[in-house]
C-alpha angles and dihedrals in degrees: 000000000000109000087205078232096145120113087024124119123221136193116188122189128221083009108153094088156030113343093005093044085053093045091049085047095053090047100048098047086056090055112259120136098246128193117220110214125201155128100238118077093191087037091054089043098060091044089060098052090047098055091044085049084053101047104269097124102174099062132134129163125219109204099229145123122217093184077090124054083232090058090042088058093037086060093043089054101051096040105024094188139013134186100217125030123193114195100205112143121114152145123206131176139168113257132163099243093235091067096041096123135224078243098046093053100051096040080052089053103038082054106032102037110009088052100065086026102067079041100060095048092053097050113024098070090056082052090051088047089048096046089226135083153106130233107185117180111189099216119171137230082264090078090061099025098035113202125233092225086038113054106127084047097050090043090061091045083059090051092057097051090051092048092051095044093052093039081058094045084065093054102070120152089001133104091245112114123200114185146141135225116206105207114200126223095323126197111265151139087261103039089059093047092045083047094054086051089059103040125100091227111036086180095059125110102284087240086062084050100052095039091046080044088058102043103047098028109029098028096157093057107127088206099038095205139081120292116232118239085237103056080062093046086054093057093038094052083047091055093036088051123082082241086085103055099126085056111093134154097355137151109219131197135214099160115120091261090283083147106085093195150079101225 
């Protein structure tokens, strides 16, 4: 299927690894000019390298970090506009709710929600101008299912899906899409090693890990197993394409089916 991404310009946050390296990837192999964002100069290097080697031929990477207002205005001067925005950076850890810290829940909130949030304010009004555009926040299932050890992390997930819903909510009768995917428990770097610090047996095969994880800790997945970084990146590039027009202020979900409702 051709995305019809050609000609479109994308920035992706956080996207050096795991579900924002997949979704640049994506991008970048239907033909969109992506933007690779990161902290990391040797880190977004290698990405780089990693998505040409892959296919994705219009690629470059911007060393910045939006979770501050500084590293939002480093990103808007050197790309003044773009036509899609994927608002992908985030942290996440598992906390007991009584130690979650005045410190843990703003620096939550300035990388999982004040990130996306200083981005979309300098970019979405040019799409508005432009009658065109995409704003994409990858959320998570948290924000609907909040964990218990995971309370600060599942509070900013809400905050995405609120932001999203009210940015649509300013695009009517235009050709200007806000909308957020909720990825479920996606394969990473981190996952696995969050999934070690749960198990009974940190020392097990890491397929008796993640089905012990499954079954004791995401017991309403449908697929009871991970999900893979590029099964996300695949829904993303649909709703970032012009393909998805009639897609708008939705909350997607790409989660296993761990949501067991309709809502």
């Amino acid at each position: 299927m051709d995305l019809k991404l050609n000609g479109k310009t994308a920035l992706v946050t956080g996207s050096t690894a795991g579900i924002g390296l997949e979704i640049a990837r994506r991008l970048a192999q239907e033909g969109a000019e992506v933007i690779v964002t990161g902290r990391n100069q040797a880190k977004l290097d290698q990405a780089l390298d990693d998505i040409r080697r892959s296919g994705g031929a219009q690629v470059r990477g911007i060393v910045a970090d939006p979770a501050t207002a500084e590293g939002a205005d480093v990103l808007l001067k050197a790309q003044p506009q773009v036509d899609i925005l994927v608002n992908n950076l985030g942290i996440y850890e598992s906390k007991p709710f009584a130690q979650i810290s005045d410190d843990d829940w703003r620096h939550f909130f300035e990388v999982n929600v004040l990130s996306g949030a200083r981005l979309s304010q300098r970019y979405f009004p040019g799409m508005l101008a432009r009658n065109w555009g995409r704003v994409i926040f990858i959320a998570s299932e948290s924000g609907l299912m909040v964990p218990p050890d995971m309370i600060h992390y599942g509070m900013t997930k809400t905050a995405q899906l609120a932001i999203s819903r009210g940015m649509a909510a300013l695009t009517k009768g235009g050709q200007v899409t806000v909308n957020t995917v909720m990825p479920g428990t996606t394969r990473s770097e981190g996952i696995v090693d969050f999934m070690k610090s749960v198990a009974s047996d940190p020392q097990a095969a890491p397929e008796v890990i993640e089905k012990e994880f499954f079954a004791k800790e995401r017991p309403t997945s449908l697929i009871q197993r991970m999900i893979e970084a590029e099964e996300i990146a695949n829904l993303v590039a649909f709703v970032a394409s012009p393909l998805s027009s009639a897609t708008n202020g939705a909350a997607l979900r790409a989660d296993g089916g761990i949501t067991p409702t309709i809502a």
